[in-house]
VEXDOKOL-6019 format. One record per residue (C-alpha): x, y, z; residue in one letter. Coordinates in pm, whole numbers, plus 50000, padded with zeros to 5 digits. Example, Ala and Ser with C-alpha at 12.3 -4.5 7.8 and 13.67 -1.06 7.14 Angstrom:
BEGIN
512304955050780A
513674989450714S
This chain:
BEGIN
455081985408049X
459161990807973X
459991959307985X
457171945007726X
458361918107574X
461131905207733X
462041873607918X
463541882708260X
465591848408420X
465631853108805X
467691830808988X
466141823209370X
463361838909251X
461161815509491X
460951839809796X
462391867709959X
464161893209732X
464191871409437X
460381869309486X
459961906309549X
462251913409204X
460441885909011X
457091905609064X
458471941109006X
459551925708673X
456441910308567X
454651941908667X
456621960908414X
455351938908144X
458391911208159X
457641873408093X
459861860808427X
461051826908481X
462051818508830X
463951793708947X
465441776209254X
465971744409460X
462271740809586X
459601741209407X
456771745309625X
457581785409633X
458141786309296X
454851776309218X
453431798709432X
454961829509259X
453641817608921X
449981814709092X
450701850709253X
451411866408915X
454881873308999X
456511851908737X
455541831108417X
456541802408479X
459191784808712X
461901759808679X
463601737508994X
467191739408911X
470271744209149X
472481768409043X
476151754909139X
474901725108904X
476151741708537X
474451714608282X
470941715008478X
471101752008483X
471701752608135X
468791727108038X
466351751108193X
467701783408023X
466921761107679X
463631753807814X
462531790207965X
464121799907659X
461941777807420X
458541785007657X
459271822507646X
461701835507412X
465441842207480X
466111858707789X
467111895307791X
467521901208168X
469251878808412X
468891882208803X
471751863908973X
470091863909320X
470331826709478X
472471825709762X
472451814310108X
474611828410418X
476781802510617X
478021820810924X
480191811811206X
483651823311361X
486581823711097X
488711795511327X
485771771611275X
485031777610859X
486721746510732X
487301746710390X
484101736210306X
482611763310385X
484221789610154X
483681763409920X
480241757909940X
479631803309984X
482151806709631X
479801781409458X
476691792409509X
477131834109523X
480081834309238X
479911798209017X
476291800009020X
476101835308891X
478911822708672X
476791795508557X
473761821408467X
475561838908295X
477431819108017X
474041804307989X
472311835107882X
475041858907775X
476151850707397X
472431853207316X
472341889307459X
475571898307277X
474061883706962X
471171906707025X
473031936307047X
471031937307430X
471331924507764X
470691935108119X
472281913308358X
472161921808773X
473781906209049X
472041904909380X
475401909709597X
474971923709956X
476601951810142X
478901921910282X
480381926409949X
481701961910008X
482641961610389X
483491930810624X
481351915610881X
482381892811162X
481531858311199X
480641855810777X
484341857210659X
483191832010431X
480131849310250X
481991880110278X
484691870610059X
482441853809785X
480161883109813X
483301910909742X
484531881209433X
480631885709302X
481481926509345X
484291921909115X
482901896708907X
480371924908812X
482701951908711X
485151927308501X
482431915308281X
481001951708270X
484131966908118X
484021937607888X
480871943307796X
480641980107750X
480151982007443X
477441951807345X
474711966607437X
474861944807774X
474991960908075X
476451943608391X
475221956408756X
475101947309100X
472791951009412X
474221953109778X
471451955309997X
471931956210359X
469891937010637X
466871930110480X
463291917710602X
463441882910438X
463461848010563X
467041846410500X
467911876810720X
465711856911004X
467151822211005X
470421835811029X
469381860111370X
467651828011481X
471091808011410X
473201831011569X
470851832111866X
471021800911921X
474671798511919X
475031830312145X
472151824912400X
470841860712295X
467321861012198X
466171865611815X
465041898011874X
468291910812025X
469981899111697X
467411918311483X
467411945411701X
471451945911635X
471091940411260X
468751970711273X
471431992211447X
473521989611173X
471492010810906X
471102052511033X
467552046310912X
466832021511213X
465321994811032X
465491963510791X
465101968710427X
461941960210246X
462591936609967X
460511962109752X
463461987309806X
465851964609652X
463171952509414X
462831990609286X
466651994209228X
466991961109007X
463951974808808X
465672005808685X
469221984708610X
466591967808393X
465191997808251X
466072011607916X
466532049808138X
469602026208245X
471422016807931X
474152037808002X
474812022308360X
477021995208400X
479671980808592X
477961997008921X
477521989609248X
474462004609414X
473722000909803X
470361996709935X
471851994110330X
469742030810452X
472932046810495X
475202023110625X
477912026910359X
């Protein structure tokens, strides 16, 4: 059990990824508090086993996101790993993203993990540990058309990551990120249904196009990007930071 003892804060951690890295966390022996903006999921991860407890908190809000790091904090002990994985994808062509739309992708993939952060970060400095991932996406290392807007706050949450790694270095906090690629989550297949419904294509066509994209010819499991977050947890990983690691089967 690596991770004995420690409180793991995982943002999202309702479903999909989050869920999947919420329950690779517990199962190394970390107390995990999830949160997000519904709770029903939530609650169903605590009854699963895959987290501690659970908090309903939206992340782009800074003082409610700070009221429930006190609480998690006071339920379970300060936290010692943060998952910055909430996020949503807004897509679309670039001559149709009004403002609003950037807006609302920069507040939610780079404030909210913001947010997290200078929640949760003096007490890991003050600890003299920390282990702190951000779920970005392969969208932040390469450009994809039609999400120019979750694109660009996904490269900002890239570079987010290796700024506050290099200021970091040498606290005993380590600062990582994530890029999956297309994976099998309910996010992945509300966006093929979107664009199929804005296309006339069917849903499979989209997935079936998503797929293409990765030499290994299919989605990733949330348990793949589950496994990587694990080890930027792990103490094997203390000498890691400021990385970007691709779970995309080859695509980058």
């Amino acid at each position: 059990m690596p991770l004995s003892g420690q409180h793991a804060f995982v943002t999202g951690g309702g479903r999909g990824i989050g869920r999947a890295i919420a329950a690779a966390l517990a199962r190394a022996g970390a107390a995990v508090t999830v949160i997000g903006r519904s709770e029903a999921p939530l609650r169903a991860a605590v009854a699963a086993g895959a987290a501690a407890g659970c908090a309903v908190a939206d992340v782009t809000d800074a003082a409610a996101l700070k009221r429930q790091v006190s609480a998690a904090e006071a339920a379970r002990g300060p936290i010692a790993i943060l998952v910055n994985n909430a996020g949503w994808v807004a897509s679309g062509p670039f001559s149709k993203a009004d403002a609003s739309v950037f807006r609302s992708m920069w507040d939610v993939h780079v404030m909210g993990a913001v947010h997290a952060t200078q929640a949760v970060l003096p007490g890991m400095i003050a600890a003299g540990f920390g282990r702190i991932v951000n779920v970005a996406s392969i969208a932040g290392l390469k450009g994809y058309a039609y999400v120019s807007a979750y694109c660009a706050a996904k490269h900002a949450l890239v570079g987010l990551t290796r700024a506050l790694a290099a200021e970091t270095a040498a606290s005993g906090v380590t600062v990582n990120a994530v890029c999956p690629g297309y994976t099998d989550t309910d996010l992945v297949r509300e966006s093929a249904t979107r664009v199929a419904a804005k296309t006339g294509r069917t849903e499979a066509d989209v997935l079936a196009e998503y797929r293409r994209d990765a030499p290994i010819g299919r989605l990733i499991r949330p348990e793949e990007v589950a496994a990587a977050v694990l080890y930027l947890c792990s103490p094997e990983a203390a000498a890691v930071t400021g990385t970007t690691l691709a779970i995309a089967g080859g695509e980058m």
